[in-house]
Chimera marker file (.cmm) of the C-alpha trace (Angstrom):
<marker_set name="trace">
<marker id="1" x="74.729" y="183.415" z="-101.250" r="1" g="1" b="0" radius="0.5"/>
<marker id="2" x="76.350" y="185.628" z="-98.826" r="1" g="1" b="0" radius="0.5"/>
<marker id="3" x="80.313" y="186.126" z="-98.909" r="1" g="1" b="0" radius="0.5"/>
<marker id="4" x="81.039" y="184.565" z="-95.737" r="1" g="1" b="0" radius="0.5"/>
<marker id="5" x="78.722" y="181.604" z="-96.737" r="1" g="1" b="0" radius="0.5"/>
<marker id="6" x="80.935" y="180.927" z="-98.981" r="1" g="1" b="0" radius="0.5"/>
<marker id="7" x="84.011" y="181.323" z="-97.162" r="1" g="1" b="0" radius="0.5"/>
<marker id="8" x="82.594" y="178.358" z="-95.116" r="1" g="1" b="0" radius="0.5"/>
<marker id="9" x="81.405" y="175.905" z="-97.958" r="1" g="1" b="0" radius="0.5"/>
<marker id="10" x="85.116" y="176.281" z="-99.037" r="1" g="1" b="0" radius="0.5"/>
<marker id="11" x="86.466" y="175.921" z="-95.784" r="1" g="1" b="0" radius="0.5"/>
<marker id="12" x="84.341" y="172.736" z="-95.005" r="1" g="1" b="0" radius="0.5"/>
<marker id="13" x="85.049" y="170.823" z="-97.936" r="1" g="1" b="0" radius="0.5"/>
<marker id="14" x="88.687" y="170.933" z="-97.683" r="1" g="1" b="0" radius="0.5"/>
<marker id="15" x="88.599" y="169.134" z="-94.295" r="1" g="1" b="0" radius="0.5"/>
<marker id="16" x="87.796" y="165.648" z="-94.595" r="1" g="1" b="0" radius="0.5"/>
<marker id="17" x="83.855" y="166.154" z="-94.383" r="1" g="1" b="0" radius="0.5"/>
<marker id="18" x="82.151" y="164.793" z="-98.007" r="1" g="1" b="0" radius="0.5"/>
<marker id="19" x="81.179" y="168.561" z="-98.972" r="1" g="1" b="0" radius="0.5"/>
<marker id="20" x="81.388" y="170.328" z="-102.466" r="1" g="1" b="0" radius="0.5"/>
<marker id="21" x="82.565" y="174.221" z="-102.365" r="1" g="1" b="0" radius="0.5"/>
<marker id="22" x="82.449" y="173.834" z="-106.364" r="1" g="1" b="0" radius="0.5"/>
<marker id="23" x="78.735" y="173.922" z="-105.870" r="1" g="1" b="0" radius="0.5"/>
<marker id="24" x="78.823" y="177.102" z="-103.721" r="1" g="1" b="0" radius="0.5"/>
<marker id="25" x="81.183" y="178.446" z="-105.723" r="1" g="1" b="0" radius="0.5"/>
<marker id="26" x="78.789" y="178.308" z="-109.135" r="1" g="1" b="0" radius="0.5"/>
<marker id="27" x="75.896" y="178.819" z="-106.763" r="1" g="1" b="0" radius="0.5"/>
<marker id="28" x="77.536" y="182.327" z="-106.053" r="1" g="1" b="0" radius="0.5"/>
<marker id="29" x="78.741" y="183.045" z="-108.961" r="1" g="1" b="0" radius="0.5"/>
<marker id="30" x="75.306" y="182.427" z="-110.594" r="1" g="1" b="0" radius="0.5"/>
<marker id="31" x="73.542" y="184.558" z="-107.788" r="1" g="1" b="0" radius="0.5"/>
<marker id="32" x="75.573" y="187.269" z="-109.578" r="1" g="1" b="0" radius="0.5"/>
<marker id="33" x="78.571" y="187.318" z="-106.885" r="1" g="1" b="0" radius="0.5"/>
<marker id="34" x="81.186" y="189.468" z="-108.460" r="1" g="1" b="0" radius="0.5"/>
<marker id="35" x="83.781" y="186.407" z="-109.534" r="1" g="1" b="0" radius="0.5"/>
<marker id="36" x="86.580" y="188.420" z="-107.952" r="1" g="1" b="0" radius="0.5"/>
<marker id="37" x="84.806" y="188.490" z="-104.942" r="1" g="1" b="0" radius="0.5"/>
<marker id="38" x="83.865" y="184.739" z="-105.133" r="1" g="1" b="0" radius="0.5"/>
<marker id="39" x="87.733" y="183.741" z="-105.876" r="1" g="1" b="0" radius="0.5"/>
<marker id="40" x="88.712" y="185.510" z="-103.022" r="1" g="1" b="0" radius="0.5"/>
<marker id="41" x="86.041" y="183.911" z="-100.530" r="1" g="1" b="0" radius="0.5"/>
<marker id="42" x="86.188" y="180.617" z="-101.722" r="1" g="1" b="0" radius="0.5"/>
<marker id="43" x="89.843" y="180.703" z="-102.062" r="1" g="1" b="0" radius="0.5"/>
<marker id="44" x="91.109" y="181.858" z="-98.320" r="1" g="1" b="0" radius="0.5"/>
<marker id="45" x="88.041" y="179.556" z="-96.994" r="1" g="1" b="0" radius="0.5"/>
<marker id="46" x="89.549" y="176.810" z="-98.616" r="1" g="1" b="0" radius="0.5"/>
<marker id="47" x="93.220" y="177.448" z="-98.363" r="1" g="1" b="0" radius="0.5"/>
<marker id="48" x="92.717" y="178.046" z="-94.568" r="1" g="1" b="0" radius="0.5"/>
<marker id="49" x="91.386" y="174.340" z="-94.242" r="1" g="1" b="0" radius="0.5"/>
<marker id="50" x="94.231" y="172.964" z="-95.896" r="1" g="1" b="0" radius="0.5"/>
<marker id="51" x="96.550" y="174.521" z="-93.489" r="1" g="1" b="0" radius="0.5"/>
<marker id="52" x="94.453" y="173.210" z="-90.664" r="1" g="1" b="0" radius="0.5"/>
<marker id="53" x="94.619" y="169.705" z="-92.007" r="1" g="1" b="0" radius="0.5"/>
<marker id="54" x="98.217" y="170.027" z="-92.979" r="1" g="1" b="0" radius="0.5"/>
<marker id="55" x="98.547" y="171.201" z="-88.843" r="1" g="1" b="0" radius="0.5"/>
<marker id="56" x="96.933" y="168.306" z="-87.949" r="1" g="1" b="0" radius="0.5"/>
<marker id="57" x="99.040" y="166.070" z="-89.999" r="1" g="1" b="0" radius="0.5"/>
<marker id="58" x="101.561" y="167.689" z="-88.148" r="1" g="1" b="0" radius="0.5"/>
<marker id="59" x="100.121" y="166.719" z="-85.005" r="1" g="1" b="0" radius="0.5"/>
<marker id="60" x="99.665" y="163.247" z="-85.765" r="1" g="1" b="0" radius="0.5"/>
<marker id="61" x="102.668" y="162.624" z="-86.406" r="1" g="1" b="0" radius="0.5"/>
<marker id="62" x="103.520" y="163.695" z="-82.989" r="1" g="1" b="0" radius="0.5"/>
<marker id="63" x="100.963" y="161.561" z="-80.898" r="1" g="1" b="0" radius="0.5"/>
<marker id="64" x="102.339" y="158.394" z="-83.530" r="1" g="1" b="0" radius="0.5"/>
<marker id="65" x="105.708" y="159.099" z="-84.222" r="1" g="1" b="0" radius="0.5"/>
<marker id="66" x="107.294" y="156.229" z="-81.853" r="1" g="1" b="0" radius="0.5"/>
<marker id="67" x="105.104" y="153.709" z="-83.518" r="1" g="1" b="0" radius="0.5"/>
<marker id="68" x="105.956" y="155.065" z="-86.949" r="1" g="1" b="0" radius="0.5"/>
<marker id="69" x="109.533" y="154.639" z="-86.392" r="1" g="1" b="0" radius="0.5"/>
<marker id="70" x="109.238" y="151.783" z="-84.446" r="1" g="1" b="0" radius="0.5"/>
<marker id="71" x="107.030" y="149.997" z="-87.692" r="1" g="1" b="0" radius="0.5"/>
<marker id="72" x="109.451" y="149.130" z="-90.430" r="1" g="1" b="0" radius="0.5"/>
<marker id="73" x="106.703" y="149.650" z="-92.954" r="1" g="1" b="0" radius="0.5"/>
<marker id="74" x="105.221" y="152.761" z="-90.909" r="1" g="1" b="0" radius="0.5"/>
<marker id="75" x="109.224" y="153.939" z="-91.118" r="1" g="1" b="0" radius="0.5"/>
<marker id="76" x="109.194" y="153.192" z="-94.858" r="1" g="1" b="0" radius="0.5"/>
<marker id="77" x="105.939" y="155.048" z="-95.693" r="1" g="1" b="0" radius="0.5"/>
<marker id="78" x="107.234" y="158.320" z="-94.086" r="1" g="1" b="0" radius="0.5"/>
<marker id="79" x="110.660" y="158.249" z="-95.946" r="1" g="1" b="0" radius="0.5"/>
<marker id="80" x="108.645" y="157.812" z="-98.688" r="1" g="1" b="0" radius="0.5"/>
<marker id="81" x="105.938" y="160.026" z="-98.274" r="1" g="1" b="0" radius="0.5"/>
<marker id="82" x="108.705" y="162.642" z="-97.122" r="1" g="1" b="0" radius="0.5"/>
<marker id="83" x="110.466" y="161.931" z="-100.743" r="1" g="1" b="0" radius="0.5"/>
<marker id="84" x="107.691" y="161.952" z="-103.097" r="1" g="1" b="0" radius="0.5"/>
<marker id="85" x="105.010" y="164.125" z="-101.551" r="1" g="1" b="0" radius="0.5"/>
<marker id="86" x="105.524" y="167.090" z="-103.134" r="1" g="1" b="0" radius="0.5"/>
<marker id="87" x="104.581" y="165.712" z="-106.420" r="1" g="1" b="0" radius="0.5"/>
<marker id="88" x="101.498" y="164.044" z="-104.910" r="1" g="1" b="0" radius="0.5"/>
<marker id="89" x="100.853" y="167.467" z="-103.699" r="1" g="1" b="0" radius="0.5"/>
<marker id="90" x="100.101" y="168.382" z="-107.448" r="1" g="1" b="0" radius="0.5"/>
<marker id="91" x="96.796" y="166.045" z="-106.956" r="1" g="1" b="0" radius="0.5"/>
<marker id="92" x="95.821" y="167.826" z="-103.836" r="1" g="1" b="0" radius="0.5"/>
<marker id="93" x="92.993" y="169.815" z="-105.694" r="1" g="1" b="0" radius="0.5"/>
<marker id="94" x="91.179" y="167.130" z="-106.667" r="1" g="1" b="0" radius="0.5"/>
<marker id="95" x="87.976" y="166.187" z="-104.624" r="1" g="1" b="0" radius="0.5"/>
<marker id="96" x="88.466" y="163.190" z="-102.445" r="1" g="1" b="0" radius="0.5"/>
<marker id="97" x="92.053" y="162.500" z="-102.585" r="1" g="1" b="0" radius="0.5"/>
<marker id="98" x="93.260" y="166.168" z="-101.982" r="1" g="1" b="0" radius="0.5"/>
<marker id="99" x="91.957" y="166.617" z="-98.735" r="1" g="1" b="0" radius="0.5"/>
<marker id="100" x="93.506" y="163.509" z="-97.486" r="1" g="1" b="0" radius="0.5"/>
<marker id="101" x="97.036" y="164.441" z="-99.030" r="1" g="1" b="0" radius="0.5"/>
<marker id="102" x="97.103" y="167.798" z="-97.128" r="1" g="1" b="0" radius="0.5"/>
<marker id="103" x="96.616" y="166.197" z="-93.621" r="1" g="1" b="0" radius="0.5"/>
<marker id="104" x="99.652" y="164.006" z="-95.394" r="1" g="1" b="0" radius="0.5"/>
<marker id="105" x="101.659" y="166.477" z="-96.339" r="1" g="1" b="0" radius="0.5"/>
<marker id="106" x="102.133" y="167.822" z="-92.388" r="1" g="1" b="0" radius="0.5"/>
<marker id="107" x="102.359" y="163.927" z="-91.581" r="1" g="1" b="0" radius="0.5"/>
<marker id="108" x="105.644" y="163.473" z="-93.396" r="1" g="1" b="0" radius="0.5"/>
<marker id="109" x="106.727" y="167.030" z="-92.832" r="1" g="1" b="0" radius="0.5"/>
<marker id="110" x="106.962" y="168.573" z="-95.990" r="1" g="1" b="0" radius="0.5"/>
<marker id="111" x="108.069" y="172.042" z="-95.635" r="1" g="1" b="0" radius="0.5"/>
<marker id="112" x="104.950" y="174.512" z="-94.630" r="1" g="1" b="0" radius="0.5"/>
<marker id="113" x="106.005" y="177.185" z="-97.265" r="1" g="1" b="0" radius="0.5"/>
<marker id="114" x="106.324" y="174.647" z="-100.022" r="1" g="1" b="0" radius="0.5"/>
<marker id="115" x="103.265" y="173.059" z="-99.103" r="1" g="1" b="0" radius="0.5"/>
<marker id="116" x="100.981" y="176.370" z="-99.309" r="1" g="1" b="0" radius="0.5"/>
<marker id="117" x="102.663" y="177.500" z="-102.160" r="1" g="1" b="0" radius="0.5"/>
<marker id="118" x="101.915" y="174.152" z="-103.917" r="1" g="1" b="0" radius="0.5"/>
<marker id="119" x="98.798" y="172.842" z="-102.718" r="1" g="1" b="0" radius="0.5"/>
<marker id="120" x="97.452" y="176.665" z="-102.061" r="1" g="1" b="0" radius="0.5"/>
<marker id="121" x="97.975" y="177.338" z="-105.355" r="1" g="1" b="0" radius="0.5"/>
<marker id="122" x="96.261" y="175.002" z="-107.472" r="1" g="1" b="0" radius="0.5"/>
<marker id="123" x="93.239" y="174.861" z="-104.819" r="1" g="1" b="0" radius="0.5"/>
<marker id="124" x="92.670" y="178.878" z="-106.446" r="1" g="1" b="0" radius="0.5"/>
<marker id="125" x="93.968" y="178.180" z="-109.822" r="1" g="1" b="0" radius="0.5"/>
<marker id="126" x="90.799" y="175.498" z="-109.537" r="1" g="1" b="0" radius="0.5"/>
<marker id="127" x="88.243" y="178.119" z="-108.608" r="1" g="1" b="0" radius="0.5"/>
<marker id="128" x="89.944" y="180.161" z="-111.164" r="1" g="1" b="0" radius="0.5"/>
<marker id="129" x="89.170" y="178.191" z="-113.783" r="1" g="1" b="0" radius="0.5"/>
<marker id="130" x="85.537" y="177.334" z="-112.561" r="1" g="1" b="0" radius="0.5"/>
<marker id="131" x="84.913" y="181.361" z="-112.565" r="1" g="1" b="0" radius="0.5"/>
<marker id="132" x="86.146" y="181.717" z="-116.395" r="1" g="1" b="0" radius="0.5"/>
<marker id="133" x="83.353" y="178.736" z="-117.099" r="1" g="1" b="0" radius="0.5"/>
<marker id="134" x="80.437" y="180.782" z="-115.818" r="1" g="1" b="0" radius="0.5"/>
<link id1="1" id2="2" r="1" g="1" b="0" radius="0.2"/>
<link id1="2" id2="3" r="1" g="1" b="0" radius="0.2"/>
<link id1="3" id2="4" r="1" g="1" b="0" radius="0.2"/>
<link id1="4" id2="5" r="1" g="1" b="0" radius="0.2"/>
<link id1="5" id2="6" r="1" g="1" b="0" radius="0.2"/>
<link id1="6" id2="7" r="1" g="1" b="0" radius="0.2"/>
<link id1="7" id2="8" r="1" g="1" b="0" radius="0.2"/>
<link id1="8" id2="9" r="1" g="1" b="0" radius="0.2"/>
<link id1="9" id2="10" r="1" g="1" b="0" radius="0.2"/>
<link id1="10" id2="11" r="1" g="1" b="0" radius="0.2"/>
<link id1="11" id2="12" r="1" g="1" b="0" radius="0.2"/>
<link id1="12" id2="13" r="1" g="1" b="0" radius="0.2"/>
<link id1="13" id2="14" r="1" g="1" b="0" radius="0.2"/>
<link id1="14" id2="15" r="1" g="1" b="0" radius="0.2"/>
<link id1="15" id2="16" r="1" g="1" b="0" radius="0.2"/>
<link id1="16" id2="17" r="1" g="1" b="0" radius="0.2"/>
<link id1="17" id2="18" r="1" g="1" b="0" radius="0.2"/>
<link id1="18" id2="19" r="1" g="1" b="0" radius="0.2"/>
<link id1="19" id2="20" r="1" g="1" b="0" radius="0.2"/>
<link id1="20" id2="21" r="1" g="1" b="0" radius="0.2"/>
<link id1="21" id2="22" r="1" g="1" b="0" radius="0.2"/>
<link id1="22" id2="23" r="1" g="1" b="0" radius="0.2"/>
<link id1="23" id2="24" r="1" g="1" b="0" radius="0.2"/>
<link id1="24" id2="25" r="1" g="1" b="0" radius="0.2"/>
<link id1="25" id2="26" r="1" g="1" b="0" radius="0.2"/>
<link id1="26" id2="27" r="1" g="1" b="0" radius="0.2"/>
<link id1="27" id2="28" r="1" g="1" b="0" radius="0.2"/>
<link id1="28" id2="29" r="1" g="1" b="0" radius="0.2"/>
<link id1="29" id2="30" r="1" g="1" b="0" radius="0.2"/>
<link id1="30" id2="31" r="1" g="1" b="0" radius="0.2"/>
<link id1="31" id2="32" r="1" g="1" b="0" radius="0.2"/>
<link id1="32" id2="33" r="1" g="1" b="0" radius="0.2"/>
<link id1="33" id2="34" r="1" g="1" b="0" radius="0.2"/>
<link id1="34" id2="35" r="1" g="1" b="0" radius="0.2"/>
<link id1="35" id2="36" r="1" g="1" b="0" radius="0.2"/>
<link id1="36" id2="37" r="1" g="1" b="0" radius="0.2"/>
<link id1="37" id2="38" r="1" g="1" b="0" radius="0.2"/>
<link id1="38" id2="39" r="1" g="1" b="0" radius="0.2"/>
<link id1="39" id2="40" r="1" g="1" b="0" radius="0.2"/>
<link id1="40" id2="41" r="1" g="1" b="0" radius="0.2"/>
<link id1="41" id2="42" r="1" g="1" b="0" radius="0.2"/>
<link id1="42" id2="43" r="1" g="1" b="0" radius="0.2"/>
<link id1="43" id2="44" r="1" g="1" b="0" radius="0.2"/>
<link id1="44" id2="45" r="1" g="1" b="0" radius="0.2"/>
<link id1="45" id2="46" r="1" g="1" b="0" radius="0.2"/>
<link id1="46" id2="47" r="1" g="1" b="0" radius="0.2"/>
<link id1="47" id2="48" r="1" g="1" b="0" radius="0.2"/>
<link id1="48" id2="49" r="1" g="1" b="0" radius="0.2"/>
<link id1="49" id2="50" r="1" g="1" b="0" radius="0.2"/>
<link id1="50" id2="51" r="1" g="1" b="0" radius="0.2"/>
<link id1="51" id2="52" r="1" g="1" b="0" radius="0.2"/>
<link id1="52" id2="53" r="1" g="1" b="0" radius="0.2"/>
<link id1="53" id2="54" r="1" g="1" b="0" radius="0.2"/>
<link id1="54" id2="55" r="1" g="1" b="0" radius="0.2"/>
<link id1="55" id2="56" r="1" g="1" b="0" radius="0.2"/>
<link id1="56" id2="57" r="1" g="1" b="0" radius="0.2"/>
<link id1="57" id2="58" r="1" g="1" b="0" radius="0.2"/>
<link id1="58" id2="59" r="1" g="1" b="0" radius="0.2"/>
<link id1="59" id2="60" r="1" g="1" b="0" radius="0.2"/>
<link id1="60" id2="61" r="1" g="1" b="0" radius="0.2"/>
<link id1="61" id2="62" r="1" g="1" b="0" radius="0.2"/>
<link id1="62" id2="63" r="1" g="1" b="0" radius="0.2"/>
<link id1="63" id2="64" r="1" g="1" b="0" radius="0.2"/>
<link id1="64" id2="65" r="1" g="1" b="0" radius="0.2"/>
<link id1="65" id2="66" r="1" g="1" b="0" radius="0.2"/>
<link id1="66" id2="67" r="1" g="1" b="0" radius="0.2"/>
<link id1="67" id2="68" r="1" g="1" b="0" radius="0.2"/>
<link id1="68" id2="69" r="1" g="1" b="0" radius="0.2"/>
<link id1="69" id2="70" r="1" g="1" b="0" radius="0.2"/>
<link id1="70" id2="71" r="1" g="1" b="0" radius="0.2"/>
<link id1="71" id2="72" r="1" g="1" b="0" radius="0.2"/>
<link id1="72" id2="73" r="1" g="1" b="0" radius="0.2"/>
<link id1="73" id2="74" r="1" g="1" b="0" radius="0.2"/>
<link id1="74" id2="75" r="1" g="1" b="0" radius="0.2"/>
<link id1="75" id2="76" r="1" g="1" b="0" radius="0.2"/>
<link id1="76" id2="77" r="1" g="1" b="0" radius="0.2"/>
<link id1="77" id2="78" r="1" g="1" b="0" radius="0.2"/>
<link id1="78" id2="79" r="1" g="1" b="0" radius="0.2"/>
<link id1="79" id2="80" r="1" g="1" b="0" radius="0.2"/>
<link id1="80" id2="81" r="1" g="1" b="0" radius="0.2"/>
<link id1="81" id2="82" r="1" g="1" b="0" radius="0.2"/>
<link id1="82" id2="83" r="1" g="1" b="0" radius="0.2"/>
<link id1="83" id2="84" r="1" g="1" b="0" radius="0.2"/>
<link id1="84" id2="85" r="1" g="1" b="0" radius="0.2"/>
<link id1="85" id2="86" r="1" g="1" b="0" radius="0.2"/>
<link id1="86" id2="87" r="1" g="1" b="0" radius="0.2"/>
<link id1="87" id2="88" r="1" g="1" b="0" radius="0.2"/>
<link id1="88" id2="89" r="1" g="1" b="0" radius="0.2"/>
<link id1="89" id2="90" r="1" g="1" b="0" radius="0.2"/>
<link id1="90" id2="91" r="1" g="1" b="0" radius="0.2"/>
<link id1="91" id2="92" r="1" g="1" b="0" radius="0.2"/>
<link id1="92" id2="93" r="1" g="1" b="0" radius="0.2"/>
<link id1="93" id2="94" r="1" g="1" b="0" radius="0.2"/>
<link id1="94" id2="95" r="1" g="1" b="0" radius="0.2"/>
<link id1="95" id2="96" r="1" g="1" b="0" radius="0.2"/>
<link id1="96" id2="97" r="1" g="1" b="0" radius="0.2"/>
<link id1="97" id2="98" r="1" g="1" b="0" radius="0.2"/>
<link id1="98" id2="99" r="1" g="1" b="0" radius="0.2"/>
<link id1="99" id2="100" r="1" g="1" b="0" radius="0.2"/>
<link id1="100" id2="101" r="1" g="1" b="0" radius="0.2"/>
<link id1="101" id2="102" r="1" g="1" b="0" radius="0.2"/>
<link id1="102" id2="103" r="1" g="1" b="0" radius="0.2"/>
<link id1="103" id2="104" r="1" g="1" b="0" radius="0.2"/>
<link id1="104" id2="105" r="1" g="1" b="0" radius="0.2"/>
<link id1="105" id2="106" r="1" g="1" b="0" radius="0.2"/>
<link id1="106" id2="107" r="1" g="1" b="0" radius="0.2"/>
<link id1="107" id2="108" r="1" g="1" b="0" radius="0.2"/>
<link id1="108" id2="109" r="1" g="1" b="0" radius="0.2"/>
<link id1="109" id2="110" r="1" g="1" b="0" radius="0.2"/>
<link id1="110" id2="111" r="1" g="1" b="0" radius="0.2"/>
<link id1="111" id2="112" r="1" g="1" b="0" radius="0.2"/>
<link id1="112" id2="113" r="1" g="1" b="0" radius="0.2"/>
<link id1="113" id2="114" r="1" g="1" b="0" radius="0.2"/>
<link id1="114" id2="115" r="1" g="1" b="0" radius="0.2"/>
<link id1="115" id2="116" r="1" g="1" b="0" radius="0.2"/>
<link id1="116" id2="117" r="1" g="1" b="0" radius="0.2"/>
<link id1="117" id2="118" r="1" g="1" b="0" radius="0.2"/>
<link id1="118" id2="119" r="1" g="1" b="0" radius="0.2"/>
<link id1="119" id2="120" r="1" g="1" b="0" radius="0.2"/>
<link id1="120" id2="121" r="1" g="1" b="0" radius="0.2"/>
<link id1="121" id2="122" r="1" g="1" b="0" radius="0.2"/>
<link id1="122" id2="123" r="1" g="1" b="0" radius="0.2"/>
<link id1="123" id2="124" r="1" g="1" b="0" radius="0.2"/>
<link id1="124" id2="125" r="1" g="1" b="0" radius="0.2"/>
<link id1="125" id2="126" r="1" g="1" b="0" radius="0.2"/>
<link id1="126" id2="127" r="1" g="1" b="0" radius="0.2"/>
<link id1="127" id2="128" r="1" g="1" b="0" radius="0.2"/>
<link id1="128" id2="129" r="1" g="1" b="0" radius="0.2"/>
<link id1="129" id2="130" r="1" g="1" b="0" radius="0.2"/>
<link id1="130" id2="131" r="1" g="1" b="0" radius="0.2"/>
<link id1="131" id2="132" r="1" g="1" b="0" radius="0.2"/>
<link id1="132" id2="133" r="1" g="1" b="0" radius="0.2"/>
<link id1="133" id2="134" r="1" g="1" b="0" radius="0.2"/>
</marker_set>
C-alpha cells in the first residue's frame, strides 16, 4: 500500500463515511511500510479530516444558529455541548462516535487549538499504539 493510499483511508474514515483506516493502517504496516512512515501518513490523513468536520461543524452552526437559539432545547444542547465537550472530546478516537463529535466540537465552538490538540492527539496516540502491536 502506497503512502498516499494511506493518507486517504485515514482521511476518509474520519469524515462521517463507514470506513476503517485501522485496516489500512495494519495493511501497511504488514506490507512492510516503515511504521514511522505509516504514523505519519495515517496520522495527518486523519487529523486533516477532523479539522474539516470540525469546519463544518462550524459552518452549521452558522446556516442553524437562529433556530438553535430560537429552540429552548436546541439553546440548551449548545450551552451544554459548549460546557462539556471537551471531555467528550476524549472519546473522539473511537470509531463511530468520534467522527460525529468532531463535526460537534466546531458546532458548539470549542476553541480550534484545544480541539486539535485534544482530539488530534489521541487520533495518533491510536495509530501509535496499533504500530507497537504489529
Amino acid at each position: 500500500m502506497s503512502e498516499i493510499a494511506l493518507f486517504f483511508s485515514a482521511f476518509l474514515a474520519a469524515t462521517i463515511l463507514p470506513f476503517s483506516s485501522e485496516v489500512a493502517f495494519v495493511a501497511a504496516l504488514a506490507n512492510d511500510m516503515p511504521k514511522s512512515t505509516a504514523l505519519i501518513f495515517a496520522s495527518s490523513g486523519n487529523v486533516l479530516a477532523i479539522i474539516l468536520n470540525y469546519w463544518l461543524g462550524f459552518w452549521l452552526y452558522e446556516k442553524t444558529k437562529a433556530k438553535l437559539e430560537s429552540s429552548k432545547i436546541g439553546l440548551k444542547s449548545y450551552n451544554y455541548g459548549h460546557k462539556y465537550g471537551y471531555y467528550a472530546l476524549a472519546l473522539s478516537w473511537l470509531p463511530i462516535i468520534g467522527d460525529p463529535l468532531t463535526l460537534v466540537a466546531g458546532l458548539v465552538r470549542l476553541k480550534f487549538v484545544w480541539f486539535v490538540l485534544i482530539a488530534g492527539f489521541l487520533r495518533v496516540l491510536r495509530y501509535y499504539f496499533l504500530s507497537e502491536l504489529f
